[in-house]
C-alpha positions as CSV (number, residue, x, y, z in Angstrom):
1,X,47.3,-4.3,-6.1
2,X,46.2,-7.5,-4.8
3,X,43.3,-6.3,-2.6
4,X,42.2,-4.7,-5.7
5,X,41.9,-7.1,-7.6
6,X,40.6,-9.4,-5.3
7,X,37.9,-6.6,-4.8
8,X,37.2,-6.6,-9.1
9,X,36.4,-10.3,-8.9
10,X,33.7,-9.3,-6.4
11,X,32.2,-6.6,-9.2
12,X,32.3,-9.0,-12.1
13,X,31.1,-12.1,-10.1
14,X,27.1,-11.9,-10.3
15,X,27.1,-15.4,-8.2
16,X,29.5,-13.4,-5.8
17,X,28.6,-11.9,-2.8
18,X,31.0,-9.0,-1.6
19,X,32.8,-9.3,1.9
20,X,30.0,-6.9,3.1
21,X,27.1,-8.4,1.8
22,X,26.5,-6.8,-1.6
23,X,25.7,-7.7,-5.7
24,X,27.8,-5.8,-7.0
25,X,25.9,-6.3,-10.3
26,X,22.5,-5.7,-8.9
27,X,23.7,-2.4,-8.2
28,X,24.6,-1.3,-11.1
29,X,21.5,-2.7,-12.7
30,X,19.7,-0.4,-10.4
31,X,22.2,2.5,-12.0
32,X,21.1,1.2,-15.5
33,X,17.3,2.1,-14.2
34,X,18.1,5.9,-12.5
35,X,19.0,6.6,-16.3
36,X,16.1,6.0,-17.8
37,X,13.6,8.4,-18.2
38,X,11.0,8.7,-15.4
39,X,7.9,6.5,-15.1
40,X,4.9,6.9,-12.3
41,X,2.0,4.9,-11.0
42,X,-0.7,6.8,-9.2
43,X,-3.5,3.8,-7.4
44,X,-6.6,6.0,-6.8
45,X,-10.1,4.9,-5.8
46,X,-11.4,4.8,-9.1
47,X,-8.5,2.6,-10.7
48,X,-4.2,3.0,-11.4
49,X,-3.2,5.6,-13.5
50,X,0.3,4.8,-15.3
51,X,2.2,8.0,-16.6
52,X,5.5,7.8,-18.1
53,X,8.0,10.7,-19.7
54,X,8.4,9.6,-23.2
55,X,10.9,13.1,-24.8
56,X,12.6,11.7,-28.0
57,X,16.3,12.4,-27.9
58,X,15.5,13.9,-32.2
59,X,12.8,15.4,-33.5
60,X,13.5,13.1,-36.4
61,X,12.5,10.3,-34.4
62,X,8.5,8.6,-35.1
63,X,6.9,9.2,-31.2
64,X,4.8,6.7,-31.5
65,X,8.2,4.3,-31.6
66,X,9.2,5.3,-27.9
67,X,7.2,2.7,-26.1
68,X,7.1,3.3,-22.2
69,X,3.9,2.2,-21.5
70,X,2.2,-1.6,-22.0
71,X,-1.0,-3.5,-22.2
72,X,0.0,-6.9,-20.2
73,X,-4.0,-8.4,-20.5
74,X,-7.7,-6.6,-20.2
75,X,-6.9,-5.7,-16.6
76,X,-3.2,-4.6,-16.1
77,X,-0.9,-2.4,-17.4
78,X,2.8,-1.8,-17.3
79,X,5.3,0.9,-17.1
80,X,9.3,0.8,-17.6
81,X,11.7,2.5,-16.9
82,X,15.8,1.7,-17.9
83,X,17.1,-0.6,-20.7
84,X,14.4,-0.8,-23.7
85,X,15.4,-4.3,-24.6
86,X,15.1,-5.8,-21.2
87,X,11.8,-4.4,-20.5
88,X,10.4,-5.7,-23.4
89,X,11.7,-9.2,-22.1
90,X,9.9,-8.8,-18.8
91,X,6.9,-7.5,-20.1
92,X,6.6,-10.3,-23.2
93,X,7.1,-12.7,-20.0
94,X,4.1,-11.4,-18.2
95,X,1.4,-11.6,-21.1
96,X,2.6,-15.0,-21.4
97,X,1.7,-15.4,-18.0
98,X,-1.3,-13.7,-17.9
99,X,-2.5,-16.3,-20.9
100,X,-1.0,-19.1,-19.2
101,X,-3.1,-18.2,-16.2
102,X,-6.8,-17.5,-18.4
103,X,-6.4,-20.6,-20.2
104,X,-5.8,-22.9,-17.4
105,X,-8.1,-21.3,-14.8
106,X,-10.9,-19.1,-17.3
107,X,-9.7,-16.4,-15.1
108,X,-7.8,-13.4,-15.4
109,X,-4.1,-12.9,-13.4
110,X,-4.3,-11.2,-10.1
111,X,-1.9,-8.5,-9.9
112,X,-0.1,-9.3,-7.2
113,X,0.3,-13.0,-8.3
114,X,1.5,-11.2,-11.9
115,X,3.9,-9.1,-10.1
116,X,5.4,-12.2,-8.1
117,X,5.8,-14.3,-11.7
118,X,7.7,-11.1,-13.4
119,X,10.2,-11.0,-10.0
120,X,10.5,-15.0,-9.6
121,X,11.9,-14.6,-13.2
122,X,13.9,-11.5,-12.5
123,X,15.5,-12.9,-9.4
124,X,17.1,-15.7,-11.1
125,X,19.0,-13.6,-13.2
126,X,20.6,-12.4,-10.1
127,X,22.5,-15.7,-8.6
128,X,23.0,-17.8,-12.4
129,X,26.7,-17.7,-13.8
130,X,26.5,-16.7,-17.3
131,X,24.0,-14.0,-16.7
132,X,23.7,-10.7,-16.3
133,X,20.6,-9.0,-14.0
134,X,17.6,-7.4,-16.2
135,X,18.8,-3.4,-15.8
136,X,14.9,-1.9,-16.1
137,X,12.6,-1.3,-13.2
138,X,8.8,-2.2,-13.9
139,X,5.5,-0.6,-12.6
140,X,2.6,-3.5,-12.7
141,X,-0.7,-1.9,-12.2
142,X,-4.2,-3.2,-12.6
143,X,-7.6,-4.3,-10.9
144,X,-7.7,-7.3,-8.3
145,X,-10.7,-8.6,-7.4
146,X,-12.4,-5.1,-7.5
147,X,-9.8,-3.4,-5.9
148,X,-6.9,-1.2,-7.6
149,X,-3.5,-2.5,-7.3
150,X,0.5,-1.0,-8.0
151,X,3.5,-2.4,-7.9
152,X,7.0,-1.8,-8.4
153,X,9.8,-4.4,-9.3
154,X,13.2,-3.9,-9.0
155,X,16.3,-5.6,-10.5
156,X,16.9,-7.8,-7.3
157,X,13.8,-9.0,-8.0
158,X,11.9,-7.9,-4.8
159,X,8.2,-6.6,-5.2
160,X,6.9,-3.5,-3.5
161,X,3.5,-2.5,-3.3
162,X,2.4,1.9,-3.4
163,X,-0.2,3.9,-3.5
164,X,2.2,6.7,-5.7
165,X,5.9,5.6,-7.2
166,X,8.4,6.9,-9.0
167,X,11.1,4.8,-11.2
168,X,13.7,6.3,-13.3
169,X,15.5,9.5,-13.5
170,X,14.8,12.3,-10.5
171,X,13.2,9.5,-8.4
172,X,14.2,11.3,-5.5
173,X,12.6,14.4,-6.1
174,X,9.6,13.3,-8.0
175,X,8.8,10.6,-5.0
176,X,9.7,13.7,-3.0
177,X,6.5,15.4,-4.9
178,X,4.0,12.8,-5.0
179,X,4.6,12.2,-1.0
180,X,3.8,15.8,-0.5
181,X,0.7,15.9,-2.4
182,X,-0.8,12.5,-2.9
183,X,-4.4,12.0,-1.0
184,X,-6.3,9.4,0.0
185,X,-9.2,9.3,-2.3
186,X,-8.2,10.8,-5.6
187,X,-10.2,9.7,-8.6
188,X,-8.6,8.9,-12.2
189,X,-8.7,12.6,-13.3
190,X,-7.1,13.3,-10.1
191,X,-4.6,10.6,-10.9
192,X,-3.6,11.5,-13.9
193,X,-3.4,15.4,-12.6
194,X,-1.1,14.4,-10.0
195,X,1.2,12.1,-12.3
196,X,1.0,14.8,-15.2
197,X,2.5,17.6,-12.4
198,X,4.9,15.3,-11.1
199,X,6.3,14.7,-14.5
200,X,6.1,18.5,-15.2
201,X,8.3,19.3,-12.3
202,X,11.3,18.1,-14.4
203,X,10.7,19.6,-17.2
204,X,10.6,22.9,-16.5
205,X,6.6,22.9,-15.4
206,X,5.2,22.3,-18.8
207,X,5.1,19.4,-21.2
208,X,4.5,18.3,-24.9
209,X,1.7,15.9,-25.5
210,X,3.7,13.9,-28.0
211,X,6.3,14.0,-25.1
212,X,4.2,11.8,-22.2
213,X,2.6,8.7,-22.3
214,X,-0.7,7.9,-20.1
215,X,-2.6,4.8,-19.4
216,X,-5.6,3.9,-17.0
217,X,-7.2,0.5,-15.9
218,X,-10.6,1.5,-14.4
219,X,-12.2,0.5,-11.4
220,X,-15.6,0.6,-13.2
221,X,-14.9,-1.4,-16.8
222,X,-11.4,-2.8,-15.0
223,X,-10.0,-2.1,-18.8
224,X,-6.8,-0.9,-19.5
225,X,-7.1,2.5,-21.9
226,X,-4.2,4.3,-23.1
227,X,-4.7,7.8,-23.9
228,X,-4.2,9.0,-27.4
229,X,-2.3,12.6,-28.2
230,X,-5.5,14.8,-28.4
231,X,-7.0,13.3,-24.7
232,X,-3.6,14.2,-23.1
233,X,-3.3,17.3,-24.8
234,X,-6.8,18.0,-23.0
235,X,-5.8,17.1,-19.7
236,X,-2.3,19.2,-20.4
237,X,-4.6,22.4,-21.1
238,X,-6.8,21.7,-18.6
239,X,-3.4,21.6,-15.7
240,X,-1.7,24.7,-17.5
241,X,0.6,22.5,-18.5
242,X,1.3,22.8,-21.9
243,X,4.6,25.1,-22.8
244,X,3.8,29.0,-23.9
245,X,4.9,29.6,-27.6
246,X,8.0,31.7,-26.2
247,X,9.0,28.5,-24.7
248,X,8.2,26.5,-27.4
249,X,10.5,28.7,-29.7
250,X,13.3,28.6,-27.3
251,X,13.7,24.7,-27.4
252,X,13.8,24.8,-31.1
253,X,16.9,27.2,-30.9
254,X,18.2,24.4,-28.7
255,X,20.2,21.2,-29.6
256,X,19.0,17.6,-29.0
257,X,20.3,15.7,-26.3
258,X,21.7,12.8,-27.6
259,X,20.8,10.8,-24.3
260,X,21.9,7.0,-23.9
261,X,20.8,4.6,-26.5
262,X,18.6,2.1,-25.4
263,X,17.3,3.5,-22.2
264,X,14.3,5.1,-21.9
């Protein structure tokens, strides 16, 4: 009885590290993240695309209040994935940065000095008493100096850089998908082909336009664009993506998932 609860001090103790090395905590924020619904980043030669699986748990829920997707300045973009609230912590946190950064140096943010800010701020939370970790996962894309740029932060608060990434629910087998068919020297359409199909994949091969979120920041303007319902639609039809009517009739015969409140 002891040894257990010497070992339950170690889960509850954010400021604790266990006899072998781990945070407990951290861990579980990474759990809080798997159960959110799935975000991607495609970085192609013509920009980053930013895709993100956006289902409503009712269908008397407004769409357009599932936010997955985020403009952080002109140049950069942001996708979540995990606990709503927390993301929209992180991601208020960067626009201040990326103001903080125009006004002092008439400049806007690199993305990889954007991406260090977010983590700096996300890694404290993992080693102050009083203080849980943030449980959401974050993909920061954007242009750098005329070059595309995507990264992943994690609730440790490391930084990773990619050329494709998954975050959220199925990240094993989506990252398993874009592995096996990202390319070197995709364009945006190609981008947002590749993240569209990925997302597909779970979701039994089709999906609902109202149902996906899509963002770009191009190489060319270096502006972030978020797609409305009728531009995804297109690319949806133009993928054979979008869900037959038989299928379409079959999910209305079907409950809601109630799903987890404030993940996404």
């Amino acid at each position: 009885m002891q040894g257990q609860a010497q070992q339950q001090a170690y889960d509850r103790g954010i400021t604790i590290f266990s006899p072998d090395g781990r945070l407990y905590q951290v861990e579980y924020a990474r759990e809080a993240v798997k159960r959110g619904t799935a975000s991607i980043g495609i970085r192609t030669e013509d920009g980053v695309v930013l895709a993100a699986d956006k289902r409503s748990r009712s269908p008397l829920m407004e769409p357009t209040s599932v936010e997955k997707i985020h403009k952080a300045d002109d140049h950069a973009g942001i996708a979540s994935a995990g606990h709503v609230a927390d993301a929209r912590q992180l991601i208020d946190f960067a626009r201040r940065q990326a103001q903080i950064n125009r006004l002092r140096y008439s400049e806007p943010i690199g993305i990889e000095t954007l991406t260090k800010e977010v983590t700096d701020h996300i890694q404290q939370y993992t080693q102050v008493g009083g203080a849980r970790p943030f449980g959401v996962a974050l993909l920061i894309g954007g242009i750098e100096d005329g070059e595309p740029r995507l990264y992943e932060t994690d609730p440790s608060g490391t930084p990773y850089e990619w050329k494709a990434v998954s975050i959220g629910a199925n990240r094993g087998d989506l990252q398993e998908y874009l592995e096996d068919n990202y390319e070197d020297g995709l364009d945006l359409d190609g981008g947002i082909a590749l993240a569209l199909r990925a997302l597909a994949t779970s979701n039994d091969g089709s999906l609902e336009p109202a149902g996906v979120d899509v963002a770009t920041v191009s190489l060319d303007t270096e502006a972030f664009h978020e797609l409305d319902n009728d531009e995804i639609e297109s690319h949806l039809s133009d993928f054979d993506l979008l869900p037959d009517e038989d299928d379409e009739d079959a999910d209305a015969d079907e409950p809601a998932d109630d799903g987890d409140d404030g993940e996404e």
